[in-house]
N, C-alpha and C positions, 0 to 999 in steps of 0.2 A: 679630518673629514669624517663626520658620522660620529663621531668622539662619545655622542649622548649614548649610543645604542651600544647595549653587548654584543660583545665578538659574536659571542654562539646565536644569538636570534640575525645577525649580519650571516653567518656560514650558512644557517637553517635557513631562511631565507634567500640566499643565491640557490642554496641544493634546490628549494622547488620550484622556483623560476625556470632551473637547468629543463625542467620538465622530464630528463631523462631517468636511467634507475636511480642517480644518486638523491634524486627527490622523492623516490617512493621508499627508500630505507634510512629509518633511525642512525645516526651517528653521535653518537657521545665525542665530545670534544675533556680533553683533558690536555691541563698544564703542567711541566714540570719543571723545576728548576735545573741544571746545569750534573747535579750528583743526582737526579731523580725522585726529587724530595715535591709532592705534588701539592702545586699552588691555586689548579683553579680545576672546578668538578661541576659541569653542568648537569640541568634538568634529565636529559637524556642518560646520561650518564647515571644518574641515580635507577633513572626507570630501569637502565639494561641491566647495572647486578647489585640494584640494593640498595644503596649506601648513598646517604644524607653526605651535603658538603661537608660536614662538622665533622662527622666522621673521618671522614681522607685527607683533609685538607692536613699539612705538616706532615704526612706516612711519607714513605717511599715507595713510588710503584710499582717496586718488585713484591709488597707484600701482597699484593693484587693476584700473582700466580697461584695458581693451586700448588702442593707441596708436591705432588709426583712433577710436576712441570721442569723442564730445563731452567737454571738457575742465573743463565747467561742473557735473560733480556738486561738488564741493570748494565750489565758491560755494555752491550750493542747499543741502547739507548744514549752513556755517556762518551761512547767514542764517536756516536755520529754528531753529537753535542759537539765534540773536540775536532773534529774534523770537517764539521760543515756540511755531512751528506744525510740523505733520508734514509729511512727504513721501511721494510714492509717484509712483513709476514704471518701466521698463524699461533696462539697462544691458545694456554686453556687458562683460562681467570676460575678465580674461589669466590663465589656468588654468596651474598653476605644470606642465602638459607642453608647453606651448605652443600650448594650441586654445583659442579664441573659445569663451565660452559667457556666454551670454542669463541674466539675471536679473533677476527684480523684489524690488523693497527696498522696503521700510515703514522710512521714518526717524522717531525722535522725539523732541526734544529731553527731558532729565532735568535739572532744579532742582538744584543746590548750594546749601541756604538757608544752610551754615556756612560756605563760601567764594564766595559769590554768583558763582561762574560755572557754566555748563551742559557738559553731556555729552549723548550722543548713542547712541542703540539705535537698530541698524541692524538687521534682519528680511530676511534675503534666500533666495530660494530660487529653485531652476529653475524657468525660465518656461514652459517647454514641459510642464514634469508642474501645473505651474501651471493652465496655460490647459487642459488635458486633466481635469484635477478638477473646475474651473470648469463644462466643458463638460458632464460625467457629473451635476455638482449640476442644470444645469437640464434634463436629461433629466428627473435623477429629478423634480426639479418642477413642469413639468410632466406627467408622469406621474401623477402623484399629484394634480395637481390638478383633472387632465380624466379620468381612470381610470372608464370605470363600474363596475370593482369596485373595491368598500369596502378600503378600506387605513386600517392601525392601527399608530401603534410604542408600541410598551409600552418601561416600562424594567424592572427586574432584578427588581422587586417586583412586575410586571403591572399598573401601574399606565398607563392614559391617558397619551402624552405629546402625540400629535398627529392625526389623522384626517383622514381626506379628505369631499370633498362629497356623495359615492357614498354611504361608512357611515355619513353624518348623515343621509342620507335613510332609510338601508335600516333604522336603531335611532330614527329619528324624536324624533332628539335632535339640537341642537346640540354643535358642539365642546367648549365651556364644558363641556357638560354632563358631557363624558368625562375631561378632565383632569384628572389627579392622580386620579381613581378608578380603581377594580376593572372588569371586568365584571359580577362579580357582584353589584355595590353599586348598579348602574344599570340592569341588566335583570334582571331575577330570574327573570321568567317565561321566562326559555329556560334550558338546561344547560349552564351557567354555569360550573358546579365541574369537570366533564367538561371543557370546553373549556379551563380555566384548569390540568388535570393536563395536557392534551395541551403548552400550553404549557410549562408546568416541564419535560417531558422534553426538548424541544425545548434549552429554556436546561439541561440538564444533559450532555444527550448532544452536542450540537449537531449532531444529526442531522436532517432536516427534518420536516414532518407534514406527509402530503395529505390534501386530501377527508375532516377529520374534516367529520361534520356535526353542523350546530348546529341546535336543533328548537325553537320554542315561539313567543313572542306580544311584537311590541314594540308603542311605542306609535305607530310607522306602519302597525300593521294589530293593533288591540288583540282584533278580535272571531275572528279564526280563526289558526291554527298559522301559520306557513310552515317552510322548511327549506333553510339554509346551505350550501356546501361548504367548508369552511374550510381554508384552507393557513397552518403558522405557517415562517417561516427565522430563527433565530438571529444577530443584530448583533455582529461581533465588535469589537474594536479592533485596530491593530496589531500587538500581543503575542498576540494570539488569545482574550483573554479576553472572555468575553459582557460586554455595553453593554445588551442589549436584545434586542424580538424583533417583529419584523414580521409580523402578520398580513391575509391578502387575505380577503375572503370573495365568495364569487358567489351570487346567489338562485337555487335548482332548486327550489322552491314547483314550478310547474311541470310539468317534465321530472320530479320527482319521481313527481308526480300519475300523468302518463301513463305511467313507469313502472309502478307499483302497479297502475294499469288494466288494461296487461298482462298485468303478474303473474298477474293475476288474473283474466284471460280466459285466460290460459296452462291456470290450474289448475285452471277451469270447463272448458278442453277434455281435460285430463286425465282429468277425472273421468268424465264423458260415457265418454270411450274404457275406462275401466276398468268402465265401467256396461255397455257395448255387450260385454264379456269375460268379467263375472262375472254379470251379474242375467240368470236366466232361463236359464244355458246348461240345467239340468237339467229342463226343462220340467214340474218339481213346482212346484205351486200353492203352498203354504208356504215350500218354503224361496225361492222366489221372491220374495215379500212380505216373509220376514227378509234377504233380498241386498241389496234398495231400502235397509229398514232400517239394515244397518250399513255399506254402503258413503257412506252419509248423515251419520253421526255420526264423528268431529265436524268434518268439512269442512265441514258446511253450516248444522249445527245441532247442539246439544246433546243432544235427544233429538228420536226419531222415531218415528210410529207408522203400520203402514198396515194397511188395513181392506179389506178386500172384500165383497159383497153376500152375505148369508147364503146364499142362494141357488144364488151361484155354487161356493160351497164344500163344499153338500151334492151338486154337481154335477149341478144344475138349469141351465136357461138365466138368460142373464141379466134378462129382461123385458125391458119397453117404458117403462117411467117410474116416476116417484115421486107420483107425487097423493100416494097413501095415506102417505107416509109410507116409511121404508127401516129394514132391519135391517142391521148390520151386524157380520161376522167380524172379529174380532185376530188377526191372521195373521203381523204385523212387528210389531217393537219393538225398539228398542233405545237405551241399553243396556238389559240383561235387569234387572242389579241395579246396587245401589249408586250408585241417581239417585232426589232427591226427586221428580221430577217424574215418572220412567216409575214410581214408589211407588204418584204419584197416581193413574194412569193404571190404566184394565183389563188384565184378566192375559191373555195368548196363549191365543187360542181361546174366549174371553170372546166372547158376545155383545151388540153394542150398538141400542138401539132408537131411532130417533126419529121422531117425528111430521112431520106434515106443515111444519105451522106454524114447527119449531124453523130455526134461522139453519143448522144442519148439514147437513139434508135444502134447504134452501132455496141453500147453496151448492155442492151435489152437482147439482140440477135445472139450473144455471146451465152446467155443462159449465166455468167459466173457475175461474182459482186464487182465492183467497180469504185478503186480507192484514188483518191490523191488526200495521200498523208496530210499535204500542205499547199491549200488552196490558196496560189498567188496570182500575180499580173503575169508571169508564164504560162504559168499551169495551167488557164483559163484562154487562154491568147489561141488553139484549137478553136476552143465555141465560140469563138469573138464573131466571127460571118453571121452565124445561126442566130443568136440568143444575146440582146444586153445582158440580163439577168445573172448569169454568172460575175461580169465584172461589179454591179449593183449589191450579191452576194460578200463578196469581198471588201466593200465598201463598208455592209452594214456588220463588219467584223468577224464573218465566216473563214475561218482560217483549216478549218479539214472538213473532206467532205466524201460522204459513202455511200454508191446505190448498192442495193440488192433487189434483183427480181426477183419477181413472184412466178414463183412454177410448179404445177401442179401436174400430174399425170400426163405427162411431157410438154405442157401446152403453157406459153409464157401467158401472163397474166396483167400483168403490170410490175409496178416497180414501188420499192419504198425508197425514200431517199432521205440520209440522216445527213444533219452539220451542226457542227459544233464550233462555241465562240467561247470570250475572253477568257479564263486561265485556264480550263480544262485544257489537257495534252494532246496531240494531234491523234486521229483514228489508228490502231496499229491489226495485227492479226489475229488477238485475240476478240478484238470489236469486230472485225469481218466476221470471224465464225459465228460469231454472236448473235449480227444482222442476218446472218444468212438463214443461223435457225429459226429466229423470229420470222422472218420473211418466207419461211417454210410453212411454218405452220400457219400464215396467216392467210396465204395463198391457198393452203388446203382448204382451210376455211372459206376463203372465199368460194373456188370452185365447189365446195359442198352446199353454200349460199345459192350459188349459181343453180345446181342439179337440184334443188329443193325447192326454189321458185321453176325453175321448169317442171318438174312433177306436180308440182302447187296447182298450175294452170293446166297443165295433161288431166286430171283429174275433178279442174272444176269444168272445163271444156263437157270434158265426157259426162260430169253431173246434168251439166244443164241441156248435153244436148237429148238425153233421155228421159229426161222429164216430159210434159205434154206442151208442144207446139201454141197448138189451139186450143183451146177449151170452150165447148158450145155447150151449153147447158140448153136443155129441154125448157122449153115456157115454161112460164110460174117459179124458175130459180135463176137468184140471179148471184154471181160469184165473183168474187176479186183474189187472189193470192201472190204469195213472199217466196221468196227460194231465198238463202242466205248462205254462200259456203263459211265454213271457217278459216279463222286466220289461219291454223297450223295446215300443213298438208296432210298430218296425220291424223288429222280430225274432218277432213272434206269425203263427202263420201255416201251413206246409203238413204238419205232423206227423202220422200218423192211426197205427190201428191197429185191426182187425178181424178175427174168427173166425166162418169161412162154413161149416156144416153140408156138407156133400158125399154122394154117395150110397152106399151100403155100408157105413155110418158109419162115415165118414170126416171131417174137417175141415181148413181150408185155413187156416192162421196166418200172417199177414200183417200185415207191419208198413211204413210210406213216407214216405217226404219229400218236400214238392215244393221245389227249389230258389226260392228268393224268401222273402219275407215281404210280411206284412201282409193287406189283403183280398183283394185278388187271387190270393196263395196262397193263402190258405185257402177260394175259392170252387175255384180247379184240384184242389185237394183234393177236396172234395166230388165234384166230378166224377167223378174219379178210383176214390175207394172204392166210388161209386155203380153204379161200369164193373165194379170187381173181383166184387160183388157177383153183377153178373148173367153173366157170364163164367164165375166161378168155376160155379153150378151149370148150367150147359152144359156141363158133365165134358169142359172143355178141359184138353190137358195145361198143365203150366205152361207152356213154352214159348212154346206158340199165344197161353195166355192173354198174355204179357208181351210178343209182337208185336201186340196188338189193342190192348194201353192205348199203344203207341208210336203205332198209326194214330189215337187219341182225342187224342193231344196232338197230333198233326200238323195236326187239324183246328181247333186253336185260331188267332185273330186273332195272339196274339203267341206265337213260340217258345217253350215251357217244359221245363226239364227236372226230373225226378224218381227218385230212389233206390226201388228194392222189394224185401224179402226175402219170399221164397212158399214156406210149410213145408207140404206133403201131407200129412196125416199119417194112419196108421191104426191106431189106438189096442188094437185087438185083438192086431195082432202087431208091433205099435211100429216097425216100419218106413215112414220119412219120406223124403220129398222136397225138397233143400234146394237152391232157384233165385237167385240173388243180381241184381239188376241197378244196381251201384255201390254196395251198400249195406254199413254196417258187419258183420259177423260173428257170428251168433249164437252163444249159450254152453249147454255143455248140463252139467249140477250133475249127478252120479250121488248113490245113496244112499249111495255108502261115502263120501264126501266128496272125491269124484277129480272135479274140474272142467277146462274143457277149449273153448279158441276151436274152433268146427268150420270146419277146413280146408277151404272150398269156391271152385271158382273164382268173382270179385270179379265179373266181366261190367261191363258200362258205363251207367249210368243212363241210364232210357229216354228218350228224345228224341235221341239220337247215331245213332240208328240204324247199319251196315253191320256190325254186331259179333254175333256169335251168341251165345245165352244156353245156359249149361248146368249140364244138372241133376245133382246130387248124391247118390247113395242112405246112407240110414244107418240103423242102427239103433240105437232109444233101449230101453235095459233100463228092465222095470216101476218105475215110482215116479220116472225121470227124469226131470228137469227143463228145458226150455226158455227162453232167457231172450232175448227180441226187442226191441232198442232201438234208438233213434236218434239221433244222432251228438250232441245238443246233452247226452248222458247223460256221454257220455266225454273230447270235447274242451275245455280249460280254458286260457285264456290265460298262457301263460309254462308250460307242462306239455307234457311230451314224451306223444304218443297210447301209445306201448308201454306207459310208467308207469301210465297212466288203466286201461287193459286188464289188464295187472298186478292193480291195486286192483280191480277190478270181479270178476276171477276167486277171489281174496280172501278177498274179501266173503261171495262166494257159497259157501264151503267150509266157513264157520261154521253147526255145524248147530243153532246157533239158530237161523236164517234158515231152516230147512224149510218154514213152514206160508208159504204164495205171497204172502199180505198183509204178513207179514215182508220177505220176502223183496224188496217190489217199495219198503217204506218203508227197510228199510234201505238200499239203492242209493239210492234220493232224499236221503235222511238224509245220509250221507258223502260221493256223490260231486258234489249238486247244491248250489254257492253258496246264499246267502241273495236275490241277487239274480241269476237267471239270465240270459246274454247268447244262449238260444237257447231255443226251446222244444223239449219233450221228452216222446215218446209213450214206453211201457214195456208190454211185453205178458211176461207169465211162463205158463208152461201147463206143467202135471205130466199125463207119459203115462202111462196104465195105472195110474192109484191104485189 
C-alpha cells in the first residue's frame, strides 16, 4: 500500500495532517541497520546537521555524537534492536560545521520476517524547538482546560472535534455530545446557520471574525434567550492550508441586557427632549393634541389617540370632577389612515361620551395611567355593557393597551390613549412612565393653550370695546374703518383710531399706537383715546393737545410710549392739519387717481419727551381721500418698508377702490397675511363728498 511514495514524505505528511505540534516541528527520519551502520538519511535530516545522504550513508550512527558525548548510544540503540523495545532520550550530535547541537531521538526497532534480523528508525529532532512546542501545548492545555470562555475546534466540515468545560456548561451539553456533530445538529434553537456562515468565511478567507453574536435557548437555560460573543480564528498547518477552526464564545446575556436598558432609556430621553421642542410650541389646543399623537407613533406605540374634555374645547373651563360622567373631544390621532385600529377608532373632533360607571371615566377620576399589559376577551369583558369598541380593538389586533391623563395644575384634562399591535411586546412600566411624562407635558401644554386663547380673547374683548362705538363724522366727511387683532396674544394690544367732531365743523382724525402689547396696551390705550377725546373738544391746538397726552403717560406706574397722527380737518374748505408724533405717514388718493405719502415732519413718539411737535398745513381737493394706518398695515417680515408703501399707494390708485369700504377691504385683503404678527387700526375719510 502506498509502495510508490517514500516513507519520510508518508511520516512528513501524517505529522501535518496530525495538525498538532508534531506537524509544526522538523523530524529527520534516520535508518539503521541492526549494528547501527545507517542505511537511510532524509531531506530533513540533511537540513538539521549538515550532512548530504552520500555522506552518512554506510557510517555508524554513533559517529554522529559529539566526542564529549556519552559513548553508550551504539549499545542502547543495538539492544533495543535485540530486544524489541524503543528508546527515547536526549543526545548532543556533531553538526557537520562543527557546533554541538542537542537532540532528542525516538528509536524503534523494525522486524525483518524474511531475514530474521532488525533495523532501526531513528526520529530525531531539535530539542530546544522540542522542549518550546512542548511547552506552548500545555499552555494551550491548560488554557483550554481552565478558560472560562467556551473554546471549540471544529474540523474543515465544522464538525465537533473537542471542547472545553466552560462550553459544556455554557450548551449544557457534554463533550460526547459535540463530537463529530454540527452546531446546528445539537443546538438548533440558537442561530446556528448564521454562526456556521461566519465560520466558512473564516475557513475561506482566513481572515478572523469578532463579536459575531449567537442569540437563542440551550439546554443550560431552556426557558429564556441569552446571547453569545462569538470570535472564530482559522487552524492552519504548516503549508498554510486550513485544518480547522477555533471558536471562543463569552456570555453577554447580561451586559447585553444592560445595554438595551440603556438604549432604551437613551431613546426615552430623546423623545422627552423632542416632546419638550415640538408638542405645544404653537400654544393651539389641536394641533397640540395631534403633536403628543404623532410624535408617539411608532416609538411608543402603534397607534395613538388623545382626548380632551369637551368642555375645554368649546373653551369653557375645565370643572371640578366627573361624578356625572365626562364627554370627551378627538383632538389627536394618529395615524390619520391606513391603520385597522385608528379605522376603529372615532374620527378627529368626534365626540365621546361616557358615563359615570364606565372603566373610562373611572380611570380619568383616578388622576393615574391605566395598563392592561394584555388586551383580551377577558380583559375587555368589564367594558362589554359600555362600549363595542374595545372588543372591535382586539379584533383589529390590539393586544396591549395604555391610558394616561392629562393633568395640569390639578385639573384632569383629558386622556392619551396608546396601543399597540403585532410583534411589538406588551406595554410594561417603563412605557407607563414614559406615557405619563409625555402626557405631562402635553397637558401643560394644553392648559397653557387653554390660558393663552383665554387671555387672547380678554384682551381683544378689551381692544374692541375701547375703541369708538359710533363714529359720526361732522358733514362733508365721510369715513369707513378696520380694527384687526393679531394672531398672537402677545401682539393684540395698543392700536386705536378715532373721529372727534370739533367746533365750526370741523373734525380731528386720529389714529395711535401704544407701544407694547397685550392687556396692558390696550388698557394705556383706552386711557389714551379717552384723553384725546376730551382734549380734542377743548379746541386745543394739536400741539398743546400732543404735550397733555405726553403729561398722561408720565403719570403712569410704568413708562409707556406711543405713536399719534392728529389730522384738523375742515371739511368746508379742505384745509387740514397734519401733526405726526413717531407715526407712519398718512396717504392722501386724489380723484384723478394721483396718490401721494404726505410729506410731514415724523416728530418722536410721545413719551421721549424734549423734541417739539410740528404742524403741517395742506390742502385736500373735494372728493380726497385720507388714508390713516398703523404700522402692523405695512411692515411684513423679510419685506423692505419702501416696497410695503410702494404697494399701499398702489392699491389705492385703482379706482375701483373709490367707495371707502372698498377701499379699507382691499388694503386688508393684499397687504394683511392670513395670520397677522401685529394688530392693525385703519381709518379712511373722503373730504368734501
Amino acid at each position: 500500500m502506498n509502495d510508490h511514495i517514500p516513507v519520510d514524505e508518508l511520516i512528513s505528511g501524517a505529522a501535518q495532517a496530525a495538525g498538532g505540534w508534531l506537524g509544526a516541528l522538523p523530524v529527520a527520519l534516520i535508518a539503521t541497520s541492526a549494528d547501527g551502520t545507517i542505511v537511510r538519511w532524509n531531506q530533513i535530516a540533511q537540513e538539521l546537521l549538515g550532512y548530504t545522504p552520500p555522506q552518512m550513508l554506510g557510517r555508524n550512527i554513533a559517529d554522529l555524537l559529539h566526542p564529549g558525548a556519552d559513548r553508550s548510544l551504539g549499545r542502547s540503540l543495538w539492544e533495543a534492536a535485540a530486544s524489541g523495545r524503543g528508546v527515547m532520550g536526549t543526545v548532543t550530535a556533531w553538526h557537520r560545521d562543527g557546533n554541538p547541537l542537542e537532540l532528542e531521538i525516538w528509536a524503534s526497532p523494525v522486524s525483518d520476517r524474511r531475514h530474521g534480523t532488525a533495523s532501526v528508525l531513528v526520529f530525531a529532532a531539535d530539542a530546544h524547538a522540542a522542549r518550546r512546542i512542548r511547552g506552548s501545548s500545555a499552555v494551550w492545555d491548560g488554557l483550554f482546560a481552565r478558560s472560562p470562555v467556551g473554546i471549540a475546534i471544529l474540523d474543515t466540515q465544522l464538525r465537533f472535534l473537542q471542547v472545553n468545560a466552560a462550553l459544556e456548561a455554557m450548551n449544557g451539553l457534554p463533550e460526547s455530545a459535540h463530537v463529530g456533530r454540527r452546531l446546528a445538529e445539537i443546538l438548533p434553537e440558537v442561530n446556528a446557520l448564521e454562526m456556521e456562515a461566519a465560520m466558512r468565511q473564516v475557513m475561506e478567507t482566513g481572515e478572523p471574525v469578532l463579536d459575531r453574536r449567537r442569540v437563542g435557548r440551550t439546554p443550560a437555560a431552556a426557558d429564556h434567550d441569552r446571547v453569545w460573543s462569538c470570535s472564530y480564528v482559522r487552524v492552519e498547518d504548516p503549508a498554510g492550508m486550513p485544518i480547522g477552526v477555533i471558536a471562543s464564545l463569552v456570555d453577554i446575556t447580561e451586559q447585553q441586557r444592560d445595554h438595551v436598558e440603556a438604549e432604551a432609556g437613551r431613546r426615552r430621553l430623546a423623545l422627552l427632549s423632542e416632546a419638550s421642542m415640538r408638542v405645544g410650541a404653537s400654544l393651539d389646543l389641536e394641533r397640540t393634541a395631534q403633536e403628543l399623537a404623532d410624535l408617539a407613533v411608532p416609538r411608543l406605540a402603534e397607534a395613538v389617540t388623545v382626548d380632551v374634555l369637551d368642555a375645554l374645547a368649546r373653551g369653557d373651563e375645565p370643572g371640578t370632577g366627573l361624578s356625572g360622567g365626562v364627554a370627551l373631544r378627538r383632538l389627536g390621532k394618529a395615524p390619520l389612515s391606513g391603520s385597522r385600529v385608528t379605522d376603529v377608532l372615532a374620527r378627529l373632533g368626534g365626540t365621546l361620551t361616557f358615563p359615570a360607571a364606565a372603566p373610562y371615566t373611572q380611570a380619568l377620576a383616578s388622576r393615574q395611567p391605566f395598563l392592561i399589559a394584555r388586551l383580551d376577551e377577558p380583559a375587555i369583558a368589564p367594558a362589554a355593557p359600555h362600549s363595542a369598541k374595545p372588543a372591535e380593538l382586539v379584533a383589529a389586533g390590539v393586544h396591549s393597551f395604555l391610558m394616561a391623563p392629562l393633568v395640569a395644575r390639578e385639573s384632569v384634562l383629558g386622556v392619551a390613549t396608546f396601543y399597540r399591535t403585532g410583534p411589538s411586546g406588551p406595554f410594561g412600566s417603563e412605557d407607563v412612565t414614559l406615557a405619563a411624562e409625555l402626557a405631562a407635558r402635553a397637558a401643560l401644554s394644553i392648559d397653557n393653550a387653554r390660558l393663552y386663547h383665554r387671555e387672547h380673547e380678554t384682551a381683544v374683548i378689551l381692544q374692541r370695546s375701547m375703541l369708538p362705538q359710533h363714529i359720526s363724522p361732522p358733514p362733508g366727511i365721510a369715513v369707513s374703518h378696520r380694527y384687526l387683532p393679531a394672531s398672537d396674544v402677545n401682539e393684540v394690544g395698543g392700536d386705536w383710531y378715532d373721529v372727534v367732531p370739533l367746533a365750526g365743523g370741523k373734525a380731528a382724525l386720529l389714529i395711535g399706537d401704544v407701544m407694547g402689547h397685550g392687556i396692558a396696551a390696550a388698557a394705556v390705550m383706552g386711557r389714551l383715546s379717552a384723553s384725546v377725546r376730551a382734549l380734542a373738544r377743548l379746541d386745543l391746538s394739536p400741539v398743546r393737545l400732543l404735550h397733555q397726552l405726553e403729561a398722561a403717560l408720565s403719570d403712569l406706574a410704568e413708562p409707556m410710549l406711543a405713536t399719534l397722527l392728529y389730522i384738523e380737518c375742515d371739511p368746508a374748505t379742505g384745509r387740514c392739519t397734519v401733526t405726526r408724533a413717531g407715526h407712519p405717514p398718512p396717504v392722501l388718493a386724489l380723484p384723478d387717481g394721483t396718490v401721494q405719502l404726505l410729506d410731514t415732519p415724523p416728530g418722536v413718539p410721545l413719551g421721549v419727551g424734549g423734541v417739539a411737535f410740528t404742524p403741517t398745513e395742506i390742502e385736500v381737493p373735494a372728493g380726497g381721500v385720507l388714508v390713516l394706518y398703523t404700522d402692523g398695515l405695512i411692515e411684513a417680515r423679510g419685506r423692505d418698508l419702501d416696497e410695503r408703501l410702494a404697494e399701499l399707494t398702489q392699491l389705492l390708485a385703482d379706482p375701483q377702490t373709490q367707495k371707502l369700504d372698498h377701499v379699507c377691504d382691499s388694503l386688508i385683503t393684499h397687504l394683511v397675511p392670513a395670520a397677522a404678527d401685529d394688530d392693525i387700526a385703519l381709518l379712511v375719510a373722503r373730504i368734501g363728498h
